[in-house]
N, C-alpha and C positions, 0 to 999 in steps of 0.2 A: 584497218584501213576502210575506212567508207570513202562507198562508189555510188555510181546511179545504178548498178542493178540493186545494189543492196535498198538503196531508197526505193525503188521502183516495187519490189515486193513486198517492201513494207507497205505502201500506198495500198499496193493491191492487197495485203493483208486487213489491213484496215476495212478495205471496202466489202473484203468479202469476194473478191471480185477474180475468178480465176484465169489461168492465161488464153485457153480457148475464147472465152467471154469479151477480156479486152481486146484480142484479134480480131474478131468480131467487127466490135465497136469501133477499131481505128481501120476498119479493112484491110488489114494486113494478114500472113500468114502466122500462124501459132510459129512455125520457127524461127520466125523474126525474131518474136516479142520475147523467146526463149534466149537468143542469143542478147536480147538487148540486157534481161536479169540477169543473164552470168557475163557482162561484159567483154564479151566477142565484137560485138557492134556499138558503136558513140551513136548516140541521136544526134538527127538535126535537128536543124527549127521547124523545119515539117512536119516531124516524126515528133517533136516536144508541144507542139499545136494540137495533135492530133492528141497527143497523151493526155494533153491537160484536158480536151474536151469530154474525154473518152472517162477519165478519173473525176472529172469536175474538182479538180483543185486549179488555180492560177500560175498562170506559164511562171512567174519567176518561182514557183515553189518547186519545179524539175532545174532551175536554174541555180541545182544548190553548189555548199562548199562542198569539195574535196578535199582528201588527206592524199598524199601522195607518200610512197615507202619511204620519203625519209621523214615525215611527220610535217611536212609543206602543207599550209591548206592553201587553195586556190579558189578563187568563183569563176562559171562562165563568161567567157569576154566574145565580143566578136573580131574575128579576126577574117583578110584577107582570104580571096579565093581566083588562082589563076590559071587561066586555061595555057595551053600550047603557046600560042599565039602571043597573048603575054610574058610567057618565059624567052622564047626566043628575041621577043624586042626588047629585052629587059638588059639596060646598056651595061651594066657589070655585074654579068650573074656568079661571079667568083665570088663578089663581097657582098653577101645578100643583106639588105637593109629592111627593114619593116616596109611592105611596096603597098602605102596608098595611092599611091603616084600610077599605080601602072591597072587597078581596080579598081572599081566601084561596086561590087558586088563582094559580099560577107556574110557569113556561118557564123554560132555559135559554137567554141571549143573550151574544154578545160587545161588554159594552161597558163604555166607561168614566163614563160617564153616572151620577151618583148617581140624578137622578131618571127615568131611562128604565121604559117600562113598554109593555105589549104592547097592542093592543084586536084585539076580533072585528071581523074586514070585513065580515063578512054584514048590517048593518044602516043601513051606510053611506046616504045620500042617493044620493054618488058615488063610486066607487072607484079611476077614472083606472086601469085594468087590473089593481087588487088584487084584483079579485074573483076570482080561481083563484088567489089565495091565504089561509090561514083566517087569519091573525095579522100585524099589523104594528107593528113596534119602531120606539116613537117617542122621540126621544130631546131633549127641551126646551131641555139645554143648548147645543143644538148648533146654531151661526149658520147662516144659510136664507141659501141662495144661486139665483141663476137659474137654472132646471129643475134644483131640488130638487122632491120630491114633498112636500106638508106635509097636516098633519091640521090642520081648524079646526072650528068648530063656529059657524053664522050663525043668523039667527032663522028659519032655513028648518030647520036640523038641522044633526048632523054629515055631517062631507063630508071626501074626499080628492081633493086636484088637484097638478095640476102649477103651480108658479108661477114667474112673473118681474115684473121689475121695470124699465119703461121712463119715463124723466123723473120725476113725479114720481104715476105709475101704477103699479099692482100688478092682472098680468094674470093671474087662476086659469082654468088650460086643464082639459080634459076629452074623451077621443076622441071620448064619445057626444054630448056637448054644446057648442052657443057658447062660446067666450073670455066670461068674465066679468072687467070692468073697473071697477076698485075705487080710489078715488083714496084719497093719503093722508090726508086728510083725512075721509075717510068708512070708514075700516079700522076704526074701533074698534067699530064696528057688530060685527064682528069679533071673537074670542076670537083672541087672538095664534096667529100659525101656529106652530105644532111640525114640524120637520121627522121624517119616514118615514126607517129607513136602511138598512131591507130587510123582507122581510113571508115567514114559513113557511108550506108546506102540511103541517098537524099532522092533520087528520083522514080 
């Protein structure tokens, strides 16, 4: 499977260039640049501006393909980025559609998702450990499986958890808070979960 860490150490391999060194150079911290090599962390276009400067190769060369585990490759696309405010105006957020309509501001992400789109975690209800992250790419098409992280939205707010699925129960976990148990029957209370399938630190 190539990734951008694996590109990314290459680069620096190449350069000679170790990760103290390019922290440095892009002002960032050494465990940044560490999580960004073992892909913990997606770069943004901030974070790919800054690489490119830092490595002197040109921005579409971080802007590579991807393999994805079933053998999918992908390129960087820009996609959508909605805050709060956005989602709540957003006239049927049950049938999420590709929303150029409700942004004008766009990220860089790796996916194959026609309708993937980013949101701000800062105003989350819950964020299940996004919150030391600014952006999470959610990507609708994509089937929710047990301990996926998913975005939904309940008559309480939006919310990010961890979920699974035992018998004929749907359990949303949270580090800070109780297991919340949700039967299938009472999910529609619910906005369909959208699965998370990674979140950047852009700012």
């Amino acid at each position: 499977m190539v990734n951008f860490g694996n590109k990314l150490r290459k680069l620096m391999k190449t350069r000679g260039m170790k990760s103290i060194t390019l922290a440095q150079k892009m002002g960032v911290s050494c465990a940044y640049v560490s999580q960004l090599m073992t892909g913990i962390r997606k770069p943004g276009r901030e974070t790919l501006l800054k690489l490119s400067k830092a490595l002197n190769v040109p921005f579409e060369t971080l802007l590579m393909t991807e393999t994805d585990s079933s053998g999918h490759s992908y390129t960087a696309r820009r996609v959508p980025v909605l805050e709060k405010s956005h989602l709540e105006g957003w006239a049927n957020i049950s049938d999420l559609d590709y929303p150029l309509s409700v942004t004008s501001v766009f990220e860089y992400a790796n996916t194959d998702d026609p309708s993937a789109f980013y949101v701000i975690t800062k105003d989350f209800l819950s964020s299940c450990g996004l919150d030391v992250c600014d952006l999470a790419l959610i990507e609708p098409s994509k089937k929710i499986s047990t301990g996926d992280t998913v975005f939904f939205r309940s008559f309480r707010g939006f919310s990010v958890k961890k979920i699974a699925f035992k018998d004929d129960l749907i359990v949303l976990m949270d580090e800070k808070q109780e297991p919340e148990f949700v039967s299938q029957d009472n999910a529609k209370e619910y906005v369909p979960f959208y699965r998370i399938s990674h979140c950047i630190k852009k700012y």
